[in-house]
C-alpha positions in Angstrom: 26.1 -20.7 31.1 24.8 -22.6 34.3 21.5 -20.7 34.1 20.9 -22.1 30.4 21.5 -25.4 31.1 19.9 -25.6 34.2 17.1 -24.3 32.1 17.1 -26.9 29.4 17.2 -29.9 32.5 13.8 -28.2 33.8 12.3 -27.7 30.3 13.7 -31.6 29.0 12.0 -32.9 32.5 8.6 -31.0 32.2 8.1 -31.9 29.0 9.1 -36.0 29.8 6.3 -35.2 32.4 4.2 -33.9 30.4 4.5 -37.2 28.0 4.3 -39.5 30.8 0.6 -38.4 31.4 -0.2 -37.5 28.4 0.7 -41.7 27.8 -1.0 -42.5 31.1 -4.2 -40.5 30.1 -4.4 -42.7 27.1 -3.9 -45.5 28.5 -6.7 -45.2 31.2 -8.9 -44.1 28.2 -8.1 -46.9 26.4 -9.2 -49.0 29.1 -12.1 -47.6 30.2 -13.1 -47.9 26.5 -12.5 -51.4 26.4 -14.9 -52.6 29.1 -16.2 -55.7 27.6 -20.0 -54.6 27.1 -22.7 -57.8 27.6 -23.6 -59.4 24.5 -26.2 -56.7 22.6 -24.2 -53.9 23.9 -26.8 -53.4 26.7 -25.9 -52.5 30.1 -27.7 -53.2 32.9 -27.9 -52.0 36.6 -27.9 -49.0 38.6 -25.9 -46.0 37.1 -24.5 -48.2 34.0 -26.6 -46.5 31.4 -27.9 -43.8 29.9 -31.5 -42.5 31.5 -29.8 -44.0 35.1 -30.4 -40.5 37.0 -30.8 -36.7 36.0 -29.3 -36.7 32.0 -30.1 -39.7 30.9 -32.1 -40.5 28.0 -35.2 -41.9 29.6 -34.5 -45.2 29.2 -34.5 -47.3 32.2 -32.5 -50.4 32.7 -33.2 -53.1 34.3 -31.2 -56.3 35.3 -31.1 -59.6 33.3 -33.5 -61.4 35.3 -36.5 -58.5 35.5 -36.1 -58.1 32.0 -36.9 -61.5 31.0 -39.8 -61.6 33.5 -41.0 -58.1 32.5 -40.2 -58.6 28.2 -40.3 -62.2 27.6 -41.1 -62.1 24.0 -37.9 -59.6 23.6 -35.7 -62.2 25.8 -37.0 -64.8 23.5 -35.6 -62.7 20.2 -32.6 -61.7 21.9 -31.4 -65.1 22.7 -32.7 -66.1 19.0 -30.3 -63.6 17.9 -27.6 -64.9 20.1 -27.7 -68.8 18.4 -27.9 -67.7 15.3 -24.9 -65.7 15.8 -23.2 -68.1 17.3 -24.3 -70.7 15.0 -22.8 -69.0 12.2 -19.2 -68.3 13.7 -19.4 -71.8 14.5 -20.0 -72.7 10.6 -17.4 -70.2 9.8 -14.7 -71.5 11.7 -15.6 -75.1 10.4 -15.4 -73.8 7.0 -12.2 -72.3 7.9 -10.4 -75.4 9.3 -11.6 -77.7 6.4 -10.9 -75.9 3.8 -7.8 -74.2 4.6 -6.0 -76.5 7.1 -2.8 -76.3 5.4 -2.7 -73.0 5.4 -3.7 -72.7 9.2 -1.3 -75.0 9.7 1.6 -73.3 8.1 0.6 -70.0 9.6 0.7 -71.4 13.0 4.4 -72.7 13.1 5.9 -69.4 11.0 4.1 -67.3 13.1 5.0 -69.1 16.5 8.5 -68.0 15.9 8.4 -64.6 15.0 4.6 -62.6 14.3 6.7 -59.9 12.1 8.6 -62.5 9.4 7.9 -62.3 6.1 7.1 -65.9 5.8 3.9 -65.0 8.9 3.0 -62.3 7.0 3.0 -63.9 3.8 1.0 -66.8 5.4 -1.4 -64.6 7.3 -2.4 -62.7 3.9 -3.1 -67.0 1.8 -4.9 -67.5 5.0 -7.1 -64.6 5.0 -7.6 -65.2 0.8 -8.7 -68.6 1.6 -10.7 -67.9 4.5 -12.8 -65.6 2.5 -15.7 -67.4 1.2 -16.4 -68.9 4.5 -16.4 -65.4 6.2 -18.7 -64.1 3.3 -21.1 -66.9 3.9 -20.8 -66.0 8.1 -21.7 -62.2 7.1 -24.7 -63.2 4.9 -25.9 -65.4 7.7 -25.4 -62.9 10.4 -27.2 -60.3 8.5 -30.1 -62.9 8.1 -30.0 -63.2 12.0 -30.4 -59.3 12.2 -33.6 -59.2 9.8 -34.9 -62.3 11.7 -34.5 -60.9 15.0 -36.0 -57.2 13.9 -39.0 -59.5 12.5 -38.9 -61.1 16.1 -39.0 -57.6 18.0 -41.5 -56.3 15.6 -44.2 -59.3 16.5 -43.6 -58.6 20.3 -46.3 -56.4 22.1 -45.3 -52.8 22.2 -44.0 -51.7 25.7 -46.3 -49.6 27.4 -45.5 -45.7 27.5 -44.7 -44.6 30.7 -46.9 -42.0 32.2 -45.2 -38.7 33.7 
């Protein structure tokens, strides 16, 4: 009888083990995943990216600063690319506040108080109805910024090929 209890302890503790890491491996995955990237997903720097080192996909990277001296044109489209984004979240959450301030407004104080009521729920969903058309105008103008900037990259020189 000892033996079998005994048993079940040791089983019941390797397998809360077992859970703890399995919780702590996703956690440290989860977190290595959510390294904010630089805006355009780049990375930059010694060993950050692929083609840094035997593996790689031939691309090198280079920092910030030698990339704008080396690719101006491309720097020039990039940060192009940057304001329009930026200037069409900024239209989007004017839109937002104008037109549905009420709702915002409402959403704020039921939510304050508890993220999981019905009345924040029921708020969130008016405010994501009303918030609609400005958010379809943002995405129009983003994808505009994307064909501008491919337009952009396009009229740039070509990079030169790299000779083995």
């Amino acid at each position: 009888m000892i033996k079998k209890q005994s048993w079940k302890v040791i089983a019941g503790g390797l397998f809360a083990g077992a859970a703890i890491l399995a919780v702590g491996a996703a956690v440290f995955t989860v977190q290595a995943w959510a390294r904010p990237m630089p805006r355009g997903g780049a990375l930059h720097g010694p060993g950050d990216g692929p083609g840094d080192g035997p593996g790689g996909f031939g691309v090198v990277h280079f920092g910030p600063l030698v990339e704008q001296l080396i690719f101006p044109c491309r720097n020039d489209c990039v940060q192009a690319e940057h304001t329009c984004h930026d200037t069409a979240e900024s239209a989007a959450l004017t839109c937002a506040t104008q037109t549905c301030a009420s709702t915002i407004t409402s959403a704020q104080t039921d939510c304050a108080a508890d993220r999981s009521s019905q009345a924040c729920l029921t708020d969130v969903s008016t405010l994501i109805t009303c918030v609609q058309p400005c958010v379809t105008t943002e995405a129009a103008a983003v994808k505009t910024c994307g064909a501008t900037y491919k337009t952009c990259i396009g009229s740039c020189s070509p990079t030169p090929t790299p000779t083995p």
